[in-house]
N, CA, C and O atoms as a Tripos MOL2 file, in Angstrom:
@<TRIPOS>MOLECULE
protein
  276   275    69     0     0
PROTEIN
NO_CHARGES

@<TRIPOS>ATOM
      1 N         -46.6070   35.4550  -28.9100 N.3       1 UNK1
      2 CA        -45.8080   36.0100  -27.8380 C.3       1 UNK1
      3 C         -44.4010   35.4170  -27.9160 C.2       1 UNK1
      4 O         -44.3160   34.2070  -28.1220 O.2       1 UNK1
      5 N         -43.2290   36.1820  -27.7640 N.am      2 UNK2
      6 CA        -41.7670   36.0800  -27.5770 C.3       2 UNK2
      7 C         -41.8520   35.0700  -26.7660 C.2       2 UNK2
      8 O         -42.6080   35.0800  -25.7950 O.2       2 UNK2
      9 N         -41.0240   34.0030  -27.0970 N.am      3 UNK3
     10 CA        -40.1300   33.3670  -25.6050 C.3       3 UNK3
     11 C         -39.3050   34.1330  -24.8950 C.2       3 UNK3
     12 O         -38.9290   35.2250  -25.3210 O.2       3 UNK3
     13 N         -38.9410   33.6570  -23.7600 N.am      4 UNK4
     14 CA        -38.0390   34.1560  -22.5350 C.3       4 UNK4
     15 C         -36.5550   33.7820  -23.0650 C.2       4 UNK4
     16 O         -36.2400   32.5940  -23.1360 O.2       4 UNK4
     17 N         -35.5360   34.9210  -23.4820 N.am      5 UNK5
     18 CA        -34.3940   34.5030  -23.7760 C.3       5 UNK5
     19 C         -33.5320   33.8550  -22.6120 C.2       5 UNK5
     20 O         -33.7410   34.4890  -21.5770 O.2       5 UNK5
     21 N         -32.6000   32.7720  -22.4090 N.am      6 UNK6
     22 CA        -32.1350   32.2510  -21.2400 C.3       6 UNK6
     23 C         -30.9420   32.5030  -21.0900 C.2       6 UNK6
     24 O         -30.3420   31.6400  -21.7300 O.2       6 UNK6
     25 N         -30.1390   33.2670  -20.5580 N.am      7 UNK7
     26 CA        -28.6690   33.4920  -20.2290 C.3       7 UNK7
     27 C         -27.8440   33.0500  -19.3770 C.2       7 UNK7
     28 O         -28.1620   33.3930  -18.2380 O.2       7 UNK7
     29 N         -26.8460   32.3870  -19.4340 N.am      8 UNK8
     30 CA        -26.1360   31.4680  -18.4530 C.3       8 UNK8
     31 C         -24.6710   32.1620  -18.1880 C.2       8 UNK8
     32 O         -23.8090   32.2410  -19.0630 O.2       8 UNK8
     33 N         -24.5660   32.5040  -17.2570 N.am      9 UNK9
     34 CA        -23.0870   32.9830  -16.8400 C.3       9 UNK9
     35 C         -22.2190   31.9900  -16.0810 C.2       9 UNK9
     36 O         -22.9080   31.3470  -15.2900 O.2       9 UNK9
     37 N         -21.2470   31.7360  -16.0670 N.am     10 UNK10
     38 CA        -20.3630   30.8360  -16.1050 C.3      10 UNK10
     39 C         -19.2740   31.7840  -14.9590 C.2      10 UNK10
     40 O         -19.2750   33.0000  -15.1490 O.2      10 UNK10
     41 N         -18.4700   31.2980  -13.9270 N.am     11 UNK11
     42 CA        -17.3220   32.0310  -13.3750 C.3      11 UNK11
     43 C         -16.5920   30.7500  -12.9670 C.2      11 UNK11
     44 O         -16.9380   29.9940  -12.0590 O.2      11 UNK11
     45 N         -15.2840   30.5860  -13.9580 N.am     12 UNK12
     46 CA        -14.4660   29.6680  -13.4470 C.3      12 UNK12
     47 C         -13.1880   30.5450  -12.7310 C.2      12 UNK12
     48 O         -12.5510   31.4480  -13.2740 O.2      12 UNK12
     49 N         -13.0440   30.1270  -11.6560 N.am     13 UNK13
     50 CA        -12.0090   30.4170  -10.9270 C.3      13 UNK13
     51 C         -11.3030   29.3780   -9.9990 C.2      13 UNK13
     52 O         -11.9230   28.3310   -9.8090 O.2      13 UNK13
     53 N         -10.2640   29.5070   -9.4830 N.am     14 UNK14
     54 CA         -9.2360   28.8980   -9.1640 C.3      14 UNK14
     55 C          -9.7960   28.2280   -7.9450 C.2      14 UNK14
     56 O          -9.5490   27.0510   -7.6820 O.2      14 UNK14
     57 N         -10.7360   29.1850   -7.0280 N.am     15 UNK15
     58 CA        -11.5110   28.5380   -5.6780 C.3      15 UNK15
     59 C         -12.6680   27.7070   -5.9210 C.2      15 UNK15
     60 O         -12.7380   26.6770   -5.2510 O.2      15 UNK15
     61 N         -13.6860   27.9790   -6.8380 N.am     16 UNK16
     62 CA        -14.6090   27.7620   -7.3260 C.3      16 UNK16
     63 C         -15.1840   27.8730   -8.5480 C.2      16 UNK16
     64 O         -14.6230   28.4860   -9.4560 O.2      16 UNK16
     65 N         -16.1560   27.3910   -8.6660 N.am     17 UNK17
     66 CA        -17.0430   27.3370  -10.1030 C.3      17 UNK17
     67 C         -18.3190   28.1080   -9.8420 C.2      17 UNK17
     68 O         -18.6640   28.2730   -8.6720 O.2      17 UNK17
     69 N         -18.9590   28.5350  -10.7110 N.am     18 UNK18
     70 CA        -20.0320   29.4430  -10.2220 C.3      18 UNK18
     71 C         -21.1990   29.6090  -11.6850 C.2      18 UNK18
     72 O         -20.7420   30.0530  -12.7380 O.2      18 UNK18
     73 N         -22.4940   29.2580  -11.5980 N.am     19 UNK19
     74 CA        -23.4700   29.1580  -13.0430 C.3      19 UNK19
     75 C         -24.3570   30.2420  -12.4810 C.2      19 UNK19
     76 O         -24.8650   29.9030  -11.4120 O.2      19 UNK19
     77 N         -24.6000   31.1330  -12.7880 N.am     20 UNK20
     78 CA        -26.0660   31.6280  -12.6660 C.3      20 UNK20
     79 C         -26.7640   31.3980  -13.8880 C.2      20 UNK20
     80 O         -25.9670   31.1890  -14.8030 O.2      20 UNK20
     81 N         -28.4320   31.3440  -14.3780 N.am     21 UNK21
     82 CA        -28.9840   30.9250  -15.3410 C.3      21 UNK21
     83 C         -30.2810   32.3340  -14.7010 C.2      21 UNK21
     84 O         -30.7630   32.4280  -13.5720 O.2      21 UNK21
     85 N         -30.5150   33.2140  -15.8880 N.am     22 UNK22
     86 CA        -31.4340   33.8790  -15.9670 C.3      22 UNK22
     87 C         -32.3350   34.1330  -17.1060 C.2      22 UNK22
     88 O         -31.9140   34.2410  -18.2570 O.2      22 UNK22
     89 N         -33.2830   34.2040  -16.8540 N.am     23 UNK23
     90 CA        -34.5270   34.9040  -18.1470 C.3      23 UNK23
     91 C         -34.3620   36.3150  -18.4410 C.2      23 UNK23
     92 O         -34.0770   36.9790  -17.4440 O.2      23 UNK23
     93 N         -34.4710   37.0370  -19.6610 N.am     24 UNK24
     94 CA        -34.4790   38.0020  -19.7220 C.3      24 UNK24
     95 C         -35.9520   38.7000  -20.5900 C.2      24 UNK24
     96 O         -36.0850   38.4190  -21.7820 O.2      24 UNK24
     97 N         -36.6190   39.2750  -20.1470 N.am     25 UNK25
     98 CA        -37.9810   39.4520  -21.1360 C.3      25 UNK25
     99 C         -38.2580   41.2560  -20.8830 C.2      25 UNK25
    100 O         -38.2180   41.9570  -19.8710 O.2      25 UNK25
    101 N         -38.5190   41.5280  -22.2160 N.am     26 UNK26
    102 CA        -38.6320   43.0220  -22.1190 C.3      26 UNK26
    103 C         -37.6770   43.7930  -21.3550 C.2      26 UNK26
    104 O         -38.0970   44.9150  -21.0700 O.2      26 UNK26
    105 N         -36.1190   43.4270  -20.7980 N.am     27 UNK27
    106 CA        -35.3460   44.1690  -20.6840 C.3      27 UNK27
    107 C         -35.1480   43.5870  -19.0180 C.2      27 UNK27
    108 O         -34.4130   43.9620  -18.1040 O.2      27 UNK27
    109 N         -35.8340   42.8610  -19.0910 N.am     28 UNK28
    110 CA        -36.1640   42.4040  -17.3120 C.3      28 UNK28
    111 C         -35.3870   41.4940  -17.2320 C.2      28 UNK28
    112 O         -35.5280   40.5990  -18.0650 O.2      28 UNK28
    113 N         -34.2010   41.3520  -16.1440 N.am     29 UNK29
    114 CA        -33.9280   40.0080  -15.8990 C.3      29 UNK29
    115 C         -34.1460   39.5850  -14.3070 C.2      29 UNK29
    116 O         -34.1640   40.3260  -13.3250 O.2      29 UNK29
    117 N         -34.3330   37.8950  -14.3970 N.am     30 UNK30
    118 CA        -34.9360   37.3730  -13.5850 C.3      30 UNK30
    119 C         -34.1330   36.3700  -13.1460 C.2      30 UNK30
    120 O         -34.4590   35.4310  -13.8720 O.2      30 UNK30
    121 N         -33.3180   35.9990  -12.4380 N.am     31 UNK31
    122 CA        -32.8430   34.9830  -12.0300 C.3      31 UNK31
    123 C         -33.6330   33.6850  -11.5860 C.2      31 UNK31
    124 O         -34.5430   33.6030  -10.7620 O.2      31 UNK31
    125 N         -33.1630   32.8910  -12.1970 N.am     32 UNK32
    126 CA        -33.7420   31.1980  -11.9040 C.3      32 UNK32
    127 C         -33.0300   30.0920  -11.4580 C.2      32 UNK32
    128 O         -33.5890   29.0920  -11.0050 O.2      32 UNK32
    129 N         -31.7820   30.2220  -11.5650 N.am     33 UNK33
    130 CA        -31.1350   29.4240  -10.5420 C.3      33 UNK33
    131 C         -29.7360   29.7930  -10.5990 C.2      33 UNK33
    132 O         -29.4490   30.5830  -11.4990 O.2      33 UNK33
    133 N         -28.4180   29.2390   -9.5300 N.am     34 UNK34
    134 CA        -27.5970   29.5530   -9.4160 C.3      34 UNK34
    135 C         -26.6480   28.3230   -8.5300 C.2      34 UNK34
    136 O         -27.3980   27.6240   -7.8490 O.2      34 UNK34
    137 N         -25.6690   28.0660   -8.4510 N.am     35 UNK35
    138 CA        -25.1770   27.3080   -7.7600 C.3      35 UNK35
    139 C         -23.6460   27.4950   -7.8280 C.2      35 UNK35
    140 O         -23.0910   28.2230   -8.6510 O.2      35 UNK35
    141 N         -22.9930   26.7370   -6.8420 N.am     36 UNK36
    142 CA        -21.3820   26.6120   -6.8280 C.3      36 UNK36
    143 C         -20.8400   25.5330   -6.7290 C.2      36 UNK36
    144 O         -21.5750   24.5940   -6.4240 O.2      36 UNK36
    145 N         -19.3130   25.2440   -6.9530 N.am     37 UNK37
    146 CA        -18.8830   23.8950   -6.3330 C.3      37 UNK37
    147 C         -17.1820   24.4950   -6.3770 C.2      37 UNK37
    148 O         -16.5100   25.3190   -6.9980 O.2      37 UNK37
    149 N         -17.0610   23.7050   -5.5240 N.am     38 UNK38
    150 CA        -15.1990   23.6810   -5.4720 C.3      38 UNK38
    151 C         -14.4300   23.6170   -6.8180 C.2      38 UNK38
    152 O         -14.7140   22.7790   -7.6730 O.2      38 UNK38
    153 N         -13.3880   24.5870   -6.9820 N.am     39 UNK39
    154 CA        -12.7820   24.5280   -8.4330 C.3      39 UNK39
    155 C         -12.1770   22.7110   -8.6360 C.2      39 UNK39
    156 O         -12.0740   21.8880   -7.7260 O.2      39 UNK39
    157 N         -12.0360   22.6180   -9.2890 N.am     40 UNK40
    158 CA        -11.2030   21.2580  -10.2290 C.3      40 UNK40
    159 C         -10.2730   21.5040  -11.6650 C.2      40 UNK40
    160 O         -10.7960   21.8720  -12.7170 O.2      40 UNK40
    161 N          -9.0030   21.2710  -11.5330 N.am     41 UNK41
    162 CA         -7.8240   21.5560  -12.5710 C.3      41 UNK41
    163 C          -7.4070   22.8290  -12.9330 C.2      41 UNK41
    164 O          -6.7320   23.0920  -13.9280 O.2      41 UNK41
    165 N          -8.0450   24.0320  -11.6640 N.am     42 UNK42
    166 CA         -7.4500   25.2490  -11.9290 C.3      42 UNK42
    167 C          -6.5860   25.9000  -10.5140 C.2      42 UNK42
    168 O          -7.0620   26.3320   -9.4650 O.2      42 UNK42
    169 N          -5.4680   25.8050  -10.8500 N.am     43 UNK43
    170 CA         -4.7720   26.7420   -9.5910 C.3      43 UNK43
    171 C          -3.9800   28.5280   -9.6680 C.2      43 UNK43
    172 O          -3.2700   29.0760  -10.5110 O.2      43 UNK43
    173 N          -4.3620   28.8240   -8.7830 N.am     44 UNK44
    174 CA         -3.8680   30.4340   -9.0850 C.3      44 UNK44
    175 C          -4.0320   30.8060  -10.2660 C.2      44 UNK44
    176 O          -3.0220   31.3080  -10.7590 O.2      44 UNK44
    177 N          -5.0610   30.7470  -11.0230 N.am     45 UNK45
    178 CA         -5.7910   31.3380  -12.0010 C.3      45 UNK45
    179 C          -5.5620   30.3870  -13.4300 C.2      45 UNK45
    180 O          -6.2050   30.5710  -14.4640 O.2      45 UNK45
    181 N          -4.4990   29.3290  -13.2490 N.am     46 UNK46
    182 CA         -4.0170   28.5040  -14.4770 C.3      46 UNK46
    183 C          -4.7790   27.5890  -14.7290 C.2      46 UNK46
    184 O          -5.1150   27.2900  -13.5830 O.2      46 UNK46
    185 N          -5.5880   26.5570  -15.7140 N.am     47 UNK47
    186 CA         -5.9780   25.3830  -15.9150 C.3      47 UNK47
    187 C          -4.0840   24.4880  -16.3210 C.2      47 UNK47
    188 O          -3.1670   24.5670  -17.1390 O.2      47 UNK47
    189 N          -4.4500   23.7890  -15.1860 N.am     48 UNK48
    190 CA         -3.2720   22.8510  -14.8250 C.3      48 UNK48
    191 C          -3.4380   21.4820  -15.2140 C.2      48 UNK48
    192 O          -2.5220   20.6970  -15.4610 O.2      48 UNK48
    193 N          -5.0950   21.1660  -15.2650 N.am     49 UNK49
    194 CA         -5.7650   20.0930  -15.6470 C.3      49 UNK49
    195 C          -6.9410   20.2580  -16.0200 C.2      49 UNK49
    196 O          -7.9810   20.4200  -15.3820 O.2      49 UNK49
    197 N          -6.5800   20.1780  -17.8070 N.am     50 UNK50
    198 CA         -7.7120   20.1410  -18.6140 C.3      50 UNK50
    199 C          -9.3860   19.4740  -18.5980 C.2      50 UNK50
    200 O         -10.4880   19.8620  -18.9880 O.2      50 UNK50
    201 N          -8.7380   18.0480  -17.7900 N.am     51 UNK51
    202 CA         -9.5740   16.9230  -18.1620 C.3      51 UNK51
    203 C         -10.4100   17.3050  -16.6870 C.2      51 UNK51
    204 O         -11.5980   17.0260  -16.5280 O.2      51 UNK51
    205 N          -9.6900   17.8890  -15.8030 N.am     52 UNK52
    206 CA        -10.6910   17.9160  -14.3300 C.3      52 UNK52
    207 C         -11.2000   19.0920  -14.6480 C.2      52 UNK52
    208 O         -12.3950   18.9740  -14.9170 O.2      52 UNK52
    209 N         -10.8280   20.1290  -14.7300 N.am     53 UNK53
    210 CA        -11.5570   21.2400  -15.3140 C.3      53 UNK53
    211 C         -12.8950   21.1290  -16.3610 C.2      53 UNK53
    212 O         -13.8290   21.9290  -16.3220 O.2      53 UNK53
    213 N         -12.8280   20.2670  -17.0710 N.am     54 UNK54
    214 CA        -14.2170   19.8310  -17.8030 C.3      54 UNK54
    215 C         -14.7750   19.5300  -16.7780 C.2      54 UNK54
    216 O         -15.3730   20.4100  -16.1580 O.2      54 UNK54
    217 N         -14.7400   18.1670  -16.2900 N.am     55 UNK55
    218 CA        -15.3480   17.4010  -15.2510 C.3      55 UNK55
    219 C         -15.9230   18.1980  -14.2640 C.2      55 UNK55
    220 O         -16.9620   17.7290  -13.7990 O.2      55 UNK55
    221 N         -15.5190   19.3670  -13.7650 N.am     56 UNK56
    222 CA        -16.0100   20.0150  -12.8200 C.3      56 UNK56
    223 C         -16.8330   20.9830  -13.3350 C.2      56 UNK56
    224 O         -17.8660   21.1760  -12.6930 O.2      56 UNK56
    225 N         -16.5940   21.8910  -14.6840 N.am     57 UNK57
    226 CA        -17.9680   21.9450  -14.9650 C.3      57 UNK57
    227 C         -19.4490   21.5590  -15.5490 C.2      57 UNK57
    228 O         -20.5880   22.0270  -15.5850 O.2      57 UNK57
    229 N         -18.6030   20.2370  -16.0490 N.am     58 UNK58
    230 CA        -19.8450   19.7370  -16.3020 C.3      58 UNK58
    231 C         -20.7330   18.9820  -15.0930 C.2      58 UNK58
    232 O         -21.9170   18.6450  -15.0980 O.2      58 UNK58
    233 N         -19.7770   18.8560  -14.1290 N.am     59 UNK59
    234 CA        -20.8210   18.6040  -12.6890 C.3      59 UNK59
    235 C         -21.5640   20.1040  -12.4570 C.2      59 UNK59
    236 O         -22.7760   20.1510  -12.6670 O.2      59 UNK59
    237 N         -21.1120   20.8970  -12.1790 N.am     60 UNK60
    238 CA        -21.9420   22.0450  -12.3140 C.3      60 UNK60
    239 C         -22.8210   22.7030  -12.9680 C.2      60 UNK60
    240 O         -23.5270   23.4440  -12.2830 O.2      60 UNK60
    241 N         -23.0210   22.6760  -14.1320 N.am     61 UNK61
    242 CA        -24.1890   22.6650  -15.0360 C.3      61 UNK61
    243 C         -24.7100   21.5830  -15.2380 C.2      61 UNK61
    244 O         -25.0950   21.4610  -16.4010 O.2      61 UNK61
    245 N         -24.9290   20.5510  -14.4580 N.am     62 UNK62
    246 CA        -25.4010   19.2670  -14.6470 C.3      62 UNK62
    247 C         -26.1950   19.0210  -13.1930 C.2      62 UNK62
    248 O         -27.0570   18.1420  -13.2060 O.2      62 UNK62
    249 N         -26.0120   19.5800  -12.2210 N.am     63 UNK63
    250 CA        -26.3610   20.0160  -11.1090 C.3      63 UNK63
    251 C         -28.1290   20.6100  -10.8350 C.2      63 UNK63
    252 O         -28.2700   21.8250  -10.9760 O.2      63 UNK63
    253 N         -29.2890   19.8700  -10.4990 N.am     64 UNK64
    254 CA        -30.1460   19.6400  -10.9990 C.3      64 UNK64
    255 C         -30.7920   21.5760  -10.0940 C.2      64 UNK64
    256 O         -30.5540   22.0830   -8.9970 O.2      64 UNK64
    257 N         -31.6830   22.0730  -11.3960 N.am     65 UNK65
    258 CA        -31.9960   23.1340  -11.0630 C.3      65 UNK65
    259 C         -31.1620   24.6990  -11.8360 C.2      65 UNK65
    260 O         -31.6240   25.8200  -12.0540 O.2      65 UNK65
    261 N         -30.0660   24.2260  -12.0310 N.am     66 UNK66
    262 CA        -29.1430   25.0140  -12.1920 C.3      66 UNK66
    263 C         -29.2840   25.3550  -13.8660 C.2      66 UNK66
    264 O         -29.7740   26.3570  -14.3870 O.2      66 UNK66
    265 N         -28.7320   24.2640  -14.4550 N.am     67 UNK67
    266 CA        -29.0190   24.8170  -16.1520 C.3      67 UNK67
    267 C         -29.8850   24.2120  -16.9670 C.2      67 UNK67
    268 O         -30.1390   24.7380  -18.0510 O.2      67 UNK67
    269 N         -30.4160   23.1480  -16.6370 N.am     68 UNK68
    270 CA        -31.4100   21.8510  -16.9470 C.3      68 UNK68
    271 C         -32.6940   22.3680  -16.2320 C.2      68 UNK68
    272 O         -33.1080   21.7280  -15.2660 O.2      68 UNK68
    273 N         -33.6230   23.9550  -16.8210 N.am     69 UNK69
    274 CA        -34.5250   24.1280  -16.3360 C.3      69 UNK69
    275 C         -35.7540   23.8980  -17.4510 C.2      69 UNK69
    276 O         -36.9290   24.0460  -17.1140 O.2      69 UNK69
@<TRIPOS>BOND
     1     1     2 1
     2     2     3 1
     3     3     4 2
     4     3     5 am
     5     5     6 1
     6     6     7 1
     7     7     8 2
     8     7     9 am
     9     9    10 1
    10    10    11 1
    11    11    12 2
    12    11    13 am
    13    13    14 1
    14    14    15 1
    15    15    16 2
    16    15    17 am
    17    17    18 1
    18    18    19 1
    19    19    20 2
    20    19    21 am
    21    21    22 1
    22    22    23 1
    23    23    24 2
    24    23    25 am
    25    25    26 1
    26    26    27 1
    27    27    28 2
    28    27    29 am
    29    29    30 1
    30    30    31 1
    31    31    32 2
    32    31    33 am
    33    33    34 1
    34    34    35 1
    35    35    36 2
    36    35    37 am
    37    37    38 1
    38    38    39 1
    39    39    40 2
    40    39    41 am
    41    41    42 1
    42    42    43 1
    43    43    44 2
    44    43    45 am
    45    45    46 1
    46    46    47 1
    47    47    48 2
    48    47    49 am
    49    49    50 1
    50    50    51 1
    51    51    52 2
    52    51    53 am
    53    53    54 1
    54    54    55 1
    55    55    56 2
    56    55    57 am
    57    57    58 1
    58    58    59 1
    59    59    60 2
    60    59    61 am
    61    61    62 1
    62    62    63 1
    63    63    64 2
    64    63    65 am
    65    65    66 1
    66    66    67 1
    67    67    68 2
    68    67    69 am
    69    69    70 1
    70    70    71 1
    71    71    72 2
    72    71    73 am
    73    73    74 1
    74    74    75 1
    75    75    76 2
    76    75    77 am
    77    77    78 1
    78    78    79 1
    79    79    80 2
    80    79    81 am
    81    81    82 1
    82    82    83 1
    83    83    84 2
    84    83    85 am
    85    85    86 1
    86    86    87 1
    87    87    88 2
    88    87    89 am
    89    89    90 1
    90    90    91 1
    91    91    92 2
    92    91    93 am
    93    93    94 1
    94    94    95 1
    95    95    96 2
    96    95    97 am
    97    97    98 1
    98    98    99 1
    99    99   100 2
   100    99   101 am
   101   101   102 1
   102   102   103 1
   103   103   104 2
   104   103   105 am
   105   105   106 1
   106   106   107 1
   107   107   108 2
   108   107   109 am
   109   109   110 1
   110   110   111 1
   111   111   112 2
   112   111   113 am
   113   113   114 1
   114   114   115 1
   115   115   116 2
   116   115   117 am
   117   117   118 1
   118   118   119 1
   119   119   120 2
   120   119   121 am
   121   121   122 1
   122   122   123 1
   123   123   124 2
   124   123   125 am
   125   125   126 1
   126   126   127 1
   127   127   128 2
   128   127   129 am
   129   129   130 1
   130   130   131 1
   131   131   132 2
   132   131   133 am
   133   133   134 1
   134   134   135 1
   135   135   136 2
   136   135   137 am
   137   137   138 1
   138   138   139 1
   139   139   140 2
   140   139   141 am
   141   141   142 1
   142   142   143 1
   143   143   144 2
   144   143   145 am
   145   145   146 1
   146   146   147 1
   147   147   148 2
   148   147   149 am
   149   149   150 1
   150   150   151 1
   151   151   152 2
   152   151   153 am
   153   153   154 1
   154   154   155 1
   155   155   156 2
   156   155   157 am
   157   157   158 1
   158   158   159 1
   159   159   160 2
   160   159   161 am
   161   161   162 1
   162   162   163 1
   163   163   164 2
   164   163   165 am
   165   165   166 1
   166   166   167 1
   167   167   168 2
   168   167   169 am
   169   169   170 1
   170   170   171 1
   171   171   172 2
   172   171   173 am
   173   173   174 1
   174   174   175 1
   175   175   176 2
   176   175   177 am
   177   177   178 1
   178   178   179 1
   179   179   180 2
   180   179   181 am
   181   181   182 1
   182   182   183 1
   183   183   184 2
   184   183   185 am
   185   185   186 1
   186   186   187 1
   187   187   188 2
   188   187   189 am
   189   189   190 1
   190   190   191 1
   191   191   192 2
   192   191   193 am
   193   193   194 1
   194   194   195 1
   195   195   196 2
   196   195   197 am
   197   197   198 1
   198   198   199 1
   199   199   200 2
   200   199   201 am
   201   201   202 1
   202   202   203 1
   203   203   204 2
   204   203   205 am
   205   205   206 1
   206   206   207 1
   207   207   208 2
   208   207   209 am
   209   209   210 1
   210   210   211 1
   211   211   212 2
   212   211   213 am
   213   213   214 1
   214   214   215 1
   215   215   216 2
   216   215   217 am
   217   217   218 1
   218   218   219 1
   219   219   220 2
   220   219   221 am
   221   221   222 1
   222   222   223 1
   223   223   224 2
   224   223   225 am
   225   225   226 1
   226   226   227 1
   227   227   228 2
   228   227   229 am
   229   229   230 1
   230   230   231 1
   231   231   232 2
   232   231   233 am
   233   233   234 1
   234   234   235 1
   235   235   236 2
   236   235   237 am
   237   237   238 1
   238   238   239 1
   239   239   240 2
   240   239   241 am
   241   241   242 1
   242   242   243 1
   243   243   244 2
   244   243   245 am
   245   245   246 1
   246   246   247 1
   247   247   248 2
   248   247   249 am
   249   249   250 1
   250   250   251 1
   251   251   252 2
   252   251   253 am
   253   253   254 1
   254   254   255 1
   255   255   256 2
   256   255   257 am
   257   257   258 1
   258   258   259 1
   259   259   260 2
   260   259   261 am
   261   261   262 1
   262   262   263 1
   263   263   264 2
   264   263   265 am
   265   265   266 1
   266   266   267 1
   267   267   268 2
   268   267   269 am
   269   269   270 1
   270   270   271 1
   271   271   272 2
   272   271   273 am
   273   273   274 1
   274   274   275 1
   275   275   276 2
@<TRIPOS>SUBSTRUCTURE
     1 UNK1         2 RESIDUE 1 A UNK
     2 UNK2         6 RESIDUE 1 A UNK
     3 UNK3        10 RESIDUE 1 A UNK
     4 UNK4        14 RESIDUE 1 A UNK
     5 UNK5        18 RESIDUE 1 A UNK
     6 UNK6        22 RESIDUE 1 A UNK
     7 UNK7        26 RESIDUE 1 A UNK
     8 UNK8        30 RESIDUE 1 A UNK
     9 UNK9        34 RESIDUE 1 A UNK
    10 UNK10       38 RESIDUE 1 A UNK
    11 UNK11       42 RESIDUE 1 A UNK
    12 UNK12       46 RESIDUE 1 A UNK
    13 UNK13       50 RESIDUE 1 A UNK
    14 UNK14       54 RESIDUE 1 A UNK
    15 UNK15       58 RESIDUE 1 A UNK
    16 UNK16       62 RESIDUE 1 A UNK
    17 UNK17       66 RESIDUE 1 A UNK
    18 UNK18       70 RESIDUE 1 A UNK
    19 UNK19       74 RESIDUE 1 A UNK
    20 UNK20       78 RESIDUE 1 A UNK
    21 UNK21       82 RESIDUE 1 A UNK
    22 UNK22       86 RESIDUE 1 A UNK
    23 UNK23       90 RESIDUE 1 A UNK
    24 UNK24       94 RESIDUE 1 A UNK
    25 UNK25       98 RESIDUE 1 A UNK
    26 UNK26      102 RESIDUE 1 A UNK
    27 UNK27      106 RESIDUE 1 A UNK
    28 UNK28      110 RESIDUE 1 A UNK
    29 UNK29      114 RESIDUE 1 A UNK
    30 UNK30      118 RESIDUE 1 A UNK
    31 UNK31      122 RESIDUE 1 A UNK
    32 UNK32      126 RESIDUE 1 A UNK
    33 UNK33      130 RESIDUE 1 A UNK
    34 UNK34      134 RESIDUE 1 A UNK
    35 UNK35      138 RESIDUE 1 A UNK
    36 UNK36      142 RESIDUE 1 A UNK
    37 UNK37      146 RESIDUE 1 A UNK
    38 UNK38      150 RESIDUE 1 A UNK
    39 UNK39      154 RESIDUE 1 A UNK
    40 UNK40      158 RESIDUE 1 A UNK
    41 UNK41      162 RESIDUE 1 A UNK
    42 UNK42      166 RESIDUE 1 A UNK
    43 UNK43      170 RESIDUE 1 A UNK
    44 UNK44      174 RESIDUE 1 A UNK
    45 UNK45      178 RESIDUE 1 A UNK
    46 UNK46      182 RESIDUE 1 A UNK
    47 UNK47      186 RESIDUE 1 A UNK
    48 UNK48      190 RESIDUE 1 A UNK
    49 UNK49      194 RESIDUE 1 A UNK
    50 UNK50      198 RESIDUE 1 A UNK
    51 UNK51      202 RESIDUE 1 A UNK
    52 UNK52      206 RESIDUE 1 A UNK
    53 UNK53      210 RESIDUE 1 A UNK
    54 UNK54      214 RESIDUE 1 A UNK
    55 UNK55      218 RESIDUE 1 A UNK
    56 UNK56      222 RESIDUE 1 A UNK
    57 UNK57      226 RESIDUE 1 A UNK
    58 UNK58      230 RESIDUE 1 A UNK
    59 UNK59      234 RESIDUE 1 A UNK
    60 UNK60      238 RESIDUE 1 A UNK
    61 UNK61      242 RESIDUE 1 A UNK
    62 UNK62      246 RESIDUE 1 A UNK
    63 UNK63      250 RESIDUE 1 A UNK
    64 UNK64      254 RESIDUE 1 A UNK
    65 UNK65      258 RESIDUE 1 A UNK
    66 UNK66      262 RESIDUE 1 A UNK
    67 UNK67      266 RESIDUE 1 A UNK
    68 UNK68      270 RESIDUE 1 A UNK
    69 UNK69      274 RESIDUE 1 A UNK
């Protein structure tokens, strides 16, 4: 039997950060987790700061439930 392919969507924006993480099997997708957090090193759509911009998403995919399933 196939494994469950895992797809992670990512939305960096200027207000926030945003992960959804879904399964997809036989055409089906299933959501399994999702979360947000306050943007870091992006304003009005610019990365202004590289190094906080990492930092903030790697708090967000690091964020237990979210991409670490």
């Amino acid at each position: 039997m196939p494994k469950d392919k895992i797809v992670v969507a990512l939305d960096v924006g200027s207000s926030k950060f945003t992960a959804v993480v879904a399964t997809v099997e036989k055409g089906k997708i299933s959501i399994i987790g999702a979360h947000s957090i306050k943007s870091k090193g992006i304003r009005d759509g610019v990365v202004n700061n590289m190094d906080k911009a990492v930092e903030g998403i790697s708090d967000l995919i690091t964020t237990p439930g979210v991409i670490n399933v």
